[in-house]
Each structure stands twice: as structure tokens, then as C-alpha cells.
C-alpha positions as CSV (number, residue, x, y, z in Angstrom):
1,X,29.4,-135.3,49.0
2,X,27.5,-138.4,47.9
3,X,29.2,-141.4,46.2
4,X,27.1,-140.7,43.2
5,X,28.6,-136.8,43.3
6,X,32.4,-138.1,43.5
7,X,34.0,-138.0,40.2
8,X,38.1,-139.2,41.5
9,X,39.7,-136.9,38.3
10,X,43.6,-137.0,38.0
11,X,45.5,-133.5,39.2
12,X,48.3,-133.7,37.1
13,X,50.1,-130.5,36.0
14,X,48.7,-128.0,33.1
15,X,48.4,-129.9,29.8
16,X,44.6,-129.3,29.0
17,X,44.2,-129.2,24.9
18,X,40.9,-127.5,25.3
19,X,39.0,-125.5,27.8
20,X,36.0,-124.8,26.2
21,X,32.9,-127.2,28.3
22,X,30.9,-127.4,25.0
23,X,34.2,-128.1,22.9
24,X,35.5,-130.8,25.5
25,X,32.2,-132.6,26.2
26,X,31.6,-133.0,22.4
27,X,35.4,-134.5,21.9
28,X,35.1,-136.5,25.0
29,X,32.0,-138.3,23.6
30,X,33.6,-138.7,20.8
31,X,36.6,-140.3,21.9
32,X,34.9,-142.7,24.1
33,X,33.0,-144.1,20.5
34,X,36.7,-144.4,19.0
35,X,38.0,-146.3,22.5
36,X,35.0,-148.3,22.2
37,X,35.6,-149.4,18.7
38,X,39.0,-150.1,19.2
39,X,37.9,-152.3,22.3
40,X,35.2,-154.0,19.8
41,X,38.0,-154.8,16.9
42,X,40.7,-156.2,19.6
43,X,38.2,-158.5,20.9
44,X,36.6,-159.5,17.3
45,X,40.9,-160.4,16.8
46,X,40.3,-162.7,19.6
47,X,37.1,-164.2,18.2
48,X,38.8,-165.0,14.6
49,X,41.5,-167.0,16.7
50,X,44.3,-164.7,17.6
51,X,46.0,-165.5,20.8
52,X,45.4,-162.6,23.1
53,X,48.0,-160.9,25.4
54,X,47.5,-157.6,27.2
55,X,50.4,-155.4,26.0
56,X,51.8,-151.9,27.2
57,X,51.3,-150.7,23.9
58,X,47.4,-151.8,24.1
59,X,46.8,-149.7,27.5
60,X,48.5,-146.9,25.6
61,X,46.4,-147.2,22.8
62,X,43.0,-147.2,24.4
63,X,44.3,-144.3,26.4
64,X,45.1,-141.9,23.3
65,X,41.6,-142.9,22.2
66,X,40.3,-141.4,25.0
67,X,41.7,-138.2,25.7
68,X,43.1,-137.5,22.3
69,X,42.6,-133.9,21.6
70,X,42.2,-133.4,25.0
71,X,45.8,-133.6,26.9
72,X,48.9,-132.9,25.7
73,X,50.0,-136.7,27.2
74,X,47.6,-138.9,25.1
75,X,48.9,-142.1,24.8
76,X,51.9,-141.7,27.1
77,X,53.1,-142.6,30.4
78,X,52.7,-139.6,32.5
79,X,56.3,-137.8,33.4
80,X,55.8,-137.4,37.2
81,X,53.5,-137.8,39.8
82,X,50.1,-137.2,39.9
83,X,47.1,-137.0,42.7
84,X,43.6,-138.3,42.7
85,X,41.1,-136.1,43.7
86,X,38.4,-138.0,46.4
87,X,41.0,-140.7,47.0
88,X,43.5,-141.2,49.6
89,X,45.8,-143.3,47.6
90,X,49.0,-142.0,46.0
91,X,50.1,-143.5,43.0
92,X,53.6,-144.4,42.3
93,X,56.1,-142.2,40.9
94,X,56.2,-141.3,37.3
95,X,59.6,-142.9,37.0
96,X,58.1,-146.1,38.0
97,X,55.2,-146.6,36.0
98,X,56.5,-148.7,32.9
99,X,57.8,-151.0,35.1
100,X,54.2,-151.1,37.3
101,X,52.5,-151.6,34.4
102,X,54.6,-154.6,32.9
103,X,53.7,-156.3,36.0
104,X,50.0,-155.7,35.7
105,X,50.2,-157.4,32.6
106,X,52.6,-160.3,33.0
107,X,49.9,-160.9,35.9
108,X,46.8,-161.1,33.4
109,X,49.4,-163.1,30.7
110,X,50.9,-165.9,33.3
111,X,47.3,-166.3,34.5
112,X,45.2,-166.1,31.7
113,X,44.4,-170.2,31.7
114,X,44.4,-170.4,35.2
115,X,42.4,-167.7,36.5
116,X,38.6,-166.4,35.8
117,X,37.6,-163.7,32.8
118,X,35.9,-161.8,36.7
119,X,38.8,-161.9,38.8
120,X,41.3,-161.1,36.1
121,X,39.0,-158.0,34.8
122,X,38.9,-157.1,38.5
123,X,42.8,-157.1,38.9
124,X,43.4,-155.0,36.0
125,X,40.4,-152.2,36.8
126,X,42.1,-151.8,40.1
127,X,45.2,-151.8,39.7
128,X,45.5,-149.7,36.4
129,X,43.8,-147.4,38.7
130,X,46.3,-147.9,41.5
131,X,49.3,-147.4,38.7
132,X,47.2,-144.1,37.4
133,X,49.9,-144.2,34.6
134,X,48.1,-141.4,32.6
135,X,48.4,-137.7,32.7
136,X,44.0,-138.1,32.4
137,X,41.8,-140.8,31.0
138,X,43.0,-142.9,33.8
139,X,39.4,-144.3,34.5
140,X,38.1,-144.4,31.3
141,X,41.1,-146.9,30.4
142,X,41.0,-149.1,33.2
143,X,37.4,-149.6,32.5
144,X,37.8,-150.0,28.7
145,X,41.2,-152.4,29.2
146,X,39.1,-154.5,32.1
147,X,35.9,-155.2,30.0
148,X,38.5,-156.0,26.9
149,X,39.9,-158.9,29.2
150,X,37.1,-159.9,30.2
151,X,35.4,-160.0,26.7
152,X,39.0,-161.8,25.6
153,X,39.0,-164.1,28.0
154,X,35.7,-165.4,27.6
155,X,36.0,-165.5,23.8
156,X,32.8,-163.2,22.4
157,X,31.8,-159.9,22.4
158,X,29.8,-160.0,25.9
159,X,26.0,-158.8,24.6
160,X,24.0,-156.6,26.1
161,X,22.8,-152.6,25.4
162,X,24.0,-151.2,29.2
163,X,27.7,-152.5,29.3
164,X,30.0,-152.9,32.3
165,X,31.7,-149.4,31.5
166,X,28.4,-148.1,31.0
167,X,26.8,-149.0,34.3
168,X,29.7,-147.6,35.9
169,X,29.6,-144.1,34.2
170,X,26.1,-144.1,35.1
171,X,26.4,-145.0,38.6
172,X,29.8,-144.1,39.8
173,X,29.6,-145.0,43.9
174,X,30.3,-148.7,44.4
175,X,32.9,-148.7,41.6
176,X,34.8,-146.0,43.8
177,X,34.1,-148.2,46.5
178,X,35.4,-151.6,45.3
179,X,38.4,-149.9,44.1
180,X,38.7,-148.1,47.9
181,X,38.4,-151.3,49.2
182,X,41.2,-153.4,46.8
183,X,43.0,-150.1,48.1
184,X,42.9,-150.8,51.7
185,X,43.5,-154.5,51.1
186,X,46.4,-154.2,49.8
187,X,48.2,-151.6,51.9
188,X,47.4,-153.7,54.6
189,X,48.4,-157.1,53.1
190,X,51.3,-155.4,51.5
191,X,51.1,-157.6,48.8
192,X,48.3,-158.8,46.0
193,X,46.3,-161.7,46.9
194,X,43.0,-162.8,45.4
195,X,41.0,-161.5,48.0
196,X,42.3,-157.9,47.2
197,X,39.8,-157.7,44.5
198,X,37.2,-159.5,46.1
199,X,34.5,-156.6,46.4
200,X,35.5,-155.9,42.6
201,X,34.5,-158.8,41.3
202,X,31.3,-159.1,43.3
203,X,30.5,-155.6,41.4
204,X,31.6,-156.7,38.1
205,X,29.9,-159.8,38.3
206,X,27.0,-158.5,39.1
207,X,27.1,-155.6,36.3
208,X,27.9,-158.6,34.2
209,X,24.4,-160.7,34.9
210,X,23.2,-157.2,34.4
211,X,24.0,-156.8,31.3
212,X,23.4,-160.3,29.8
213,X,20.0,-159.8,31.9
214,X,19.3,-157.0,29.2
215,X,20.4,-158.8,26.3
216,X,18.0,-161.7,27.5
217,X,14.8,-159.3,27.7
218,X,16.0,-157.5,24.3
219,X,15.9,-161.0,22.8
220,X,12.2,-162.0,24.0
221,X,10.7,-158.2,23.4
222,X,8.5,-158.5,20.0
């Protein structure tokens, strides 16, 4: 299978909402317009002056946008352990989650002056996916949660019609790969190091002159 066929869904056990394709597709699209909102009024927060921190609570909350409706779980860490379908890694235990993801974000928090808006969206796309704290919507939140740090840190609403997240939907292969590779860096390093999300941020930086690229012709087309 091609990297463009790949789609790395979470096998976690029965708690579908709906079954129906028709009925799911339309709720799903929906849901991703309420995530994207919610992304939208967090980062305006930031742009009237609110100090930003990346909270539990947030991750949870762009999570129940997205698959609210659709899993019994929405908005909740997932009770046990889960598999990723196209993926060699294996999460981390249910019972460890809250405590994974506390980490991710004291990470983003003790190094939001010191690090860049790339490198710390990288860390928290791939390691959200790495933690895979969700019964489903796993991908959908690490992308939302990575473009709202990186929209946070850099202090605007990023312009642009094809977003980060939307670039990635559209073209799923060298997002699986960066995230393969922070993967493999890091089970080999046994620890995080800046380089683990080097291919990551060569991606989102690029995706990100991409999409300012479009905002750039949108602003000179008559």
C-alpha cells in the first residue's frame, strides 16, 4: 500500500456511536468545523493578551470536538491499551496516559520562551501521537493541538486558505513518515532530544511557507 493509501486509525475496543458511512462522514465533517472553531477562539484568547498554557483539559476538549457523537470515549483518556493500524509503535498503557500527557505539556509550558512556535508544534504532533491517549480522534487532535501552539506561539491566527491540518488530510504520506521517523529516533535515543523531531519540523515548516505562500497570492489576485 502506498503512503497516500495509509490511513494509521486507532483499534481500540467496540465503542462506535454510529455505523452508518453516510451518518458518520456527515458528523465527522461536522465535528472537524466545531474543533476548528474552538482552535480559532483559543488562539483569538491569545491574540487579546491571555497568557497561553497547553492544558490537559484543552487536549481533552479538542478531542470531544472531534469525535463527539462518534465514540463512546469523547473527551476522555482511553481506559486501556490501544493499537495503531500501519504503525509499529505501541503506545503506552492506558493507566499511564494522564501522566504522559502532563509531560507533553509541561515540555511546551517550560519551553515556550525558549524554544521555536516549529519545533514545539513538532514535539506535540508527535508525541500526542506517540501517547495516542484517545479511544479515536487521536490524529485529528494532535494536528488541531499542534497548529493551536503554533498559532499561540507566534501570536496571530496564521493566514492562509490550505492550513497545516489541511495539507496533511489531503496528503497523508510524509506526515506518517515524520512521525515514523521521531518514532525510530527516539526508541533508539531512549530519550527526547531536539533532533527527534527534526524531519517534523522540516514538514511543518514547509506546509507553513505553504500556506502563507497562499495567503500571499490570495492577497495580490484582483
Amino acid at each position: 500500500m502506498t503512503d497516500e493509501g495509509r490511513v494509521r486509525h486507532s483499534k481500540a475496543q467496540d465503542r462506535e456511536l454510529v455505523t452508518d458511512d453516510l451518518d458518520k462522514a456527515k458528523l465527522e465533517a461536522a465535528n472537524a468545523l466545531r474543533q476548528s472553531e474552538h482552535v480559532r477562539q483559543l488562539v483569538l484568547e491569545v491574540v487579546d493578551g491571555r497568557p497561553f498554557k497547553l492544558r490537559p483539559s484543552t487536549l481533552l476538549a479538542l478531542n470531544r470536538c472531534a469525535i463527539e457523537g462518534l465514540d463512546a470515549y469523547a473527551g476522555v483518556w482511553r481506559p486501556a491499551g490501544i493499537e495503531i493500524g500501519e504503525s509499529k509503535h505501541e503506545p503506552p498503557g492506558g493507566h499511564l496516559v494522564p501522566e504522559c500527557v502532563e509531560e507533553m505539556c509541561d515540555y511546551v509550558n517550560d519551553r515556550w520562551s525558549q524554544k521555536s512556535a516549529i519545533h514545539l508544534s513538532s514535539f506535540v504532533m508527535w508525541r500526542l501521537n506517540w501517547i495516542h491517549p484517545s479511544t479515536e480522534g487521536n490524529g485529528r487532535t494532535s494536528r488541531a493541538a499542534a497548529y493551536l501552539v503554533l498559532c499561540a506561539k507566534s501570536g496571530s491566527l496564521l493566514p492562509g486558505t490550505e492550513t497545516i491540518p489541511e495539507q496533511i488530510v489531503s496528503n497523508r504520506g510524509p506526515y506518517y513518515k515524520a512521525l515514523e521517523e521521531a518514532d525510530s529516533a527516539y526508541l533508539t535515543e531512549k530519550q527526547f532530544t531536539d533532533t527527534t523531531v527534526a524531519e517534523m519540523e522540516k514538514l511543518l515548516g514547509a506546509m507553513l511557507a505553504k500556506q502563507l505562500r497562499g495567503a500571499f497570492d490570495d492577497a495580490n489576485h484582483a
